[in-house]
C-alpha positions in Angstrom: 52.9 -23.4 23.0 55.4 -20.8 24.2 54.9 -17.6 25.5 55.9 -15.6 22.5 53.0 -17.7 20.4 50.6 -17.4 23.1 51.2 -13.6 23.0 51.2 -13.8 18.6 47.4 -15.4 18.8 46.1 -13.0 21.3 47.3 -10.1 19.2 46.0 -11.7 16.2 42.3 -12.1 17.7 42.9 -8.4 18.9 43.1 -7.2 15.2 40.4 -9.5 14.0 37.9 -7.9 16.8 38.7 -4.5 15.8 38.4 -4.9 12.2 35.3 -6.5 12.4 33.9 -3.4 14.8 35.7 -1.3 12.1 33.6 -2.8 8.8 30.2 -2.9 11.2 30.4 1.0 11.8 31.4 1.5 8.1 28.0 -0.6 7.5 26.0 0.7 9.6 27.1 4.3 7.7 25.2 2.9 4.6 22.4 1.1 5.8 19.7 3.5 4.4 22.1 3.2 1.2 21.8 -0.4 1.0 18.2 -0.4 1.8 17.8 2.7 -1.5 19.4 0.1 -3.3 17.7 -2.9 -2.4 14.4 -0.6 -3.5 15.9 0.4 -6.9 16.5 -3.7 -7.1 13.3 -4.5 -6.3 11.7 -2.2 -9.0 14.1 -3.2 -12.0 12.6 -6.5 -11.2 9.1 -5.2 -12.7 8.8 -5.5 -16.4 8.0 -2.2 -17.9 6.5 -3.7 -21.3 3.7 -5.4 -19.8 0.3 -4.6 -18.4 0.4 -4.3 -14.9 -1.2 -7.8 -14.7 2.2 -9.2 -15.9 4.1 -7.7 -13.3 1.6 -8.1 -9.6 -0.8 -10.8 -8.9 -4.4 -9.3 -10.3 -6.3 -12.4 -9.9 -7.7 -11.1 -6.6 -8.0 -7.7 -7.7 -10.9 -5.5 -9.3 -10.4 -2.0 -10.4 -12.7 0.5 -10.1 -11.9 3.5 -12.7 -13.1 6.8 -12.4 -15.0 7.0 -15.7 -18.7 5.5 -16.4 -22.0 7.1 -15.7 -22.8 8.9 -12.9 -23.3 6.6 -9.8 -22.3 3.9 -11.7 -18.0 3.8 -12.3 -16.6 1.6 -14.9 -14.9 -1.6 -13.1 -12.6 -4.5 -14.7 -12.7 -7.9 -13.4 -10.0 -10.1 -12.2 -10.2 -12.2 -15.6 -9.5 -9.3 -17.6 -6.9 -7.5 -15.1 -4.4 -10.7 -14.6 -1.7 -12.1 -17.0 0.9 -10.2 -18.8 -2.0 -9.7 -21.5 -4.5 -8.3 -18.9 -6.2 -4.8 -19.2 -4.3 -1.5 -19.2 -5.6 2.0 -19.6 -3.2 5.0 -20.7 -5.1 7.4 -18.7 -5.9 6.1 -15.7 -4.0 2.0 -15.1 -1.2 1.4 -16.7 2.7 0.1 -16.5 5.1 3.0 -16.1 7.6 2.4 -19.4 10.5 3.9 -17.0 10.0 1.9 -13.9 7.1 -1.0 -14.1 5.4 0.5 -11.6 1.3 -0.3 -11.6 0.5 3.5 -12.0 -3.3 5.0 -11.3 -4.0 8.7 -12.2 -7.6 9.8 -10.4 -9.1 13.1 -11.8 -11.2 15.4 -9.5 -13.9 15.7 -11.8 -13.9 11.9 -12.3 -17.2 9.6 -11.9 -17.7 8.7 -8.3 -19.7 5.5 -6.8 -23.1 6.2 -4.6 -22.0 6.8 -1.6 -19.1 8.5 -2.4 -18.1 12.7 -3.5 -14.7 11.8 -4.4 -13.6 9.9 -7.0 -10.8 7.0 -7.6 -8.6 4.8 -9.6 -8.8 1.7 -7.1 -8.5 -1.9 -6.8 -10.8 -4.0 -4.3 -9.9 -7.6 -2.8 -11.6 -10.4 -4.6 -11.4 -14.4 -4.0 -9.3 -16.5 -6.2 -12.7 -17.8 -7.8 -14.0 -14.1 -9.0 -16.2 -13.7 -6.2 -16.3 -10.3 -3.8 -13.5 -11.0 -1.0 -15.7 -10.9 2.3 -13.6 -12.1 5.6 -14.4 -12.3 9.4 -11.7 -10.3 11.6 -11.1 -14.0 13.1 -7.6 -14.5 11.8 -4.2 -12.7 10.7 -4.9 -10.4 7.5 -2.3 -8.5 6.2 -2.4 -5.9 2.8 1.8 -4.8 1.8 2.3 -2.7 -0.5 5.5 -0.5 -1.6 4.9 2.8 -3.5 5.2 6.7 -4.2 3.0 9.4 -4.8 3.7 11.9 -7.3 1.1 14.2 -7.4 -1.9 15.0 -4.9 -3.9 17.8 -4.4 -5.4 17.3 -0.6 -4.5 14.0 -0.1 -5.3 10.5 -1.2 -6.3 7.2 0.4 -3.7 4.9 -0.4 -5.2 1.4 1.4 -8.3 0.5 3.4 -9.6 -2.1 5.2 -13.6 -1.8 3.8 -16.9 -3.1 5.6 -18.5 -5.9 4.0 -21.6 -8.0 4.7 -22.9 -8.2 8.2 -24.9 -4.8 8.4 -25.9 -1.9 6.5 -23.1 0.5 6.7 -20.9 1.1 3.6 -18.2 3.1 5.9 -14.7 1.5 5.9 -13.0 -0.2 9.1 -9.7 2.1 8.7 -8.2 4.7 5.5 -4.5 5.1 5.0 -3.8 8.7 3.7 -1.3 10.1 2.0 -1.6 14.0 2.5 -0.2 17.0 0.1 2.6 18.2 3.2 3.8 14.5 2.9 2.0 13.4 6.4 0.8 9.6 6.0 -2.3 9.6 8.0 -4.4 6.7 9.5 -8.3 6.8 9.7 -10.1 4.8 12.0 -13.8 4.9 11.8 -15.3 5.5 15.1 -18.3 3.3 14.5 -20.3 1.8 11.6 -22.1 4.7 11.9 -19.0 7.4 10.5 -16.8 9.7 12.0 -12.9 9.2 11.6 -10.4 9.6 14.4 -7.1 10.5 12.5 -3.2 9.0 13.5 -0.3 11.1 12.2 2.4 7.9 11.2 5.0 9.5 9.4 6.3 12.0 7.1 7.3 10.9 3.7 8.1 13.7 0.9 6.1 13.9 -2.1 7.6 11.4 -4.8 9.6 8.9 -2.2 9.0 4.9 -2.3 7.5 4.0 1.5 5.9 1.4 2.5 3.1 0.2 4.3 1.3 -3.1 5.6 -1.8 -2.8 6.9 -3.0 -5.5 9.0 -5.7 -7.4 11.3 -3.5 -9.2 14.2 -4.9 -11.0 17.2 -8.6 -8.8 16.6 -6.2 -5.8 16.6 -5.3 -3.1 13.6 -1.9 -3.5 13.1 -0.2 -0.4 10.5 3.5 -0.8 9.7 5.0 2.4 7.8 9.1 2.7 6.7 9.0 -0.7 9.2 7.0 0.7 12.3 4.2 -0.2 13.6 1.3 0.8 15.7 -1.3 -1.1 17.0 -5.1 0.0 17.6 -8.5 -1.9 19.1 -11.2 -2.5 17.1 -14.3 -0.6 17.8 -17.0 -3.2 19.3 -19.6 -2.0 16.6 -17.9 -3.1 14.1 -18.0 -6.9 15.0 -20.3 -8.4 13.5 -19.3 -7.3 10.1 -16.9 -8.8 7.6 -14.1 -6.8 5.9 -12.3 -6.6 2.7 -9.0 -4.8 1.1 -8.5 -2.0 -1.1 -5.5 -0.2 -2.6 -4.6 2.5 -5.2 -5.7 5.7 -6.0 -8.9 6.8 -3.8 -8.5 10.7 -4.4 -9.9 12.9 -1.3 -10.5 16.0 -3.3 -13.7 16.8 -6.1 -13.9 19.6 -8.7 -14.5 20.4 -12.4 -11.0 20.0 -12.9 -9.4 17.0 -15.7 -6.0 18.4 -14.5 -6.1 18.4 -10.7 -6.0 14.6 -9.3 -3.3 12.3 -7.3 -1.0 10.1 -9.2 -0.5 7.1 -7.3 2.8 3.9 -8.3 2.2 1.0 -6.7 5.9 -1.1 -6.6 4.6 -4.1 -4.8 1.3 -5.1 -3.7 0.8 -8.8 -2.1 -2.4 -10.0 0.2 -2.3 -13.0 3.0 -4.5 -14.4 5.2 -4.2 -16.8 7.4 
């Protein structure tokens, strides 16, 4: 090789290292771009002509809606929620006809459960067989979920991790918020007993896909919003119980009012444990 070609390669890798630097910092300029788009992507996928049992996986789901008699709200099973022909209701669960989103619309005057003021348009975790899901905190759990909320009056719980058996408090472990300013708040119960300490996570504005994962890693909560997470102990008193999911539409606000309510679009929702 002579000199003069020695000199021709090393210019040539030259060029190649500074275009490839070059189309990286054009990248990185459109990163939240390509992520917008992967979204939009994501939710084209969702068929907009079919219950929302034709679009997510509703075989471990039961919805709670916020009609019924007082004390006593109106719930769907998983055998009517799943398949592309599963339940819909045009007022308060249905497919969006624009985007396929699962979409829950929670009144303030709607019926509310026992121990409860507020009402809600909400799924809760159920086994594959029909029965009420009902795990140990032994174990990886996670709950993911991609949505936006459109309208809220205070603010909304968006996903919980619930107490099940193993005691008599009907509390929840943790609540994920979504508040009227755009704050995305996390709950944790201080104790079986009540009391919430509150976690500001982010700021989201009203009407804007975000995600979330809430999770139980290692006997830790784990919360992942827009892709970071923050980790939190477990109170002690709260070992001996077991736990369960819930996501949707758990409005944080009660009046007279058919008008005033949070509308909640879910975009994905998946469970795992393991």
């Amino acid at each position: 090789m002579t000199a003069a070609n020695g000199t021709t390669r090393r210019i040539r890798k030259m060029i190649t290292a500074v275009g490839a630097m070059v189309i990286a910092a054009a990248l990185s300029g459109v990163v939240g771009t390509a992520t917008a788009r992967t979204a939009a992507a994501s939710s084209t996928a969702l068929d907009p002509s079919v219950p929302p049992g034709g679009n997510f996986d509703l075989s471990v789901w039961e919805l709670q809606l916020p009609i019924g008699s007082p004390g006593s709200p109106t719930t769907i099973p998983p055998s009517q929620l799943k398949g592309a022909g599963g339940y819909t209701n045009p007022a308060y669960f249905w497919t969006d006809k624009n985007d396929g989103s699962m979409t829950f619309w929670d009144p303030e005057s709607g019926v509310t459960t026992p121990n409860s003021n507020y009402p809600r348009s909400e799924l809760r975790e159920m086994n594959a067989d029909g029965s009420a899901a009902d795990w140990a905190l032994s174990g990886t759990h996670r709950l993911s979920a991609r949505l936006r909320i459109v309208s809220v009056t205070s603010n909304v719980c968006v996903g919980q991790i619930h107490l099940g058996s193993g005691g008599s408090s009907t509390k929840p472990l943790l609540e994920l918020y979504y508040h009227s300013n755009g704050d995305i708040v996390l709950g944790l119960e201080n104790s079986p007993d009540g009391g919430q300490t509150l976690h500001t996570l982010a700021n989201v504005a009203l009407g804007t896909q975000w995600s979330y994962v809430i999770a139980i890693v290692g006997g830790r909560i784990q919360i992942t919003v827009n892709g970071s997470t923050t980790s939190y102990p477990i109170a002690s008193g709260f070992g001996s119980y077991h736990q369960y999911f819930k996501a949707g539409d758990y409005n944080q606000s009660a009046s007279d009012s058919t008008s005033k309510g949070a509308k909640v679009k879910f975009y994905a929702l998946t469970v795992a444990h393991g």
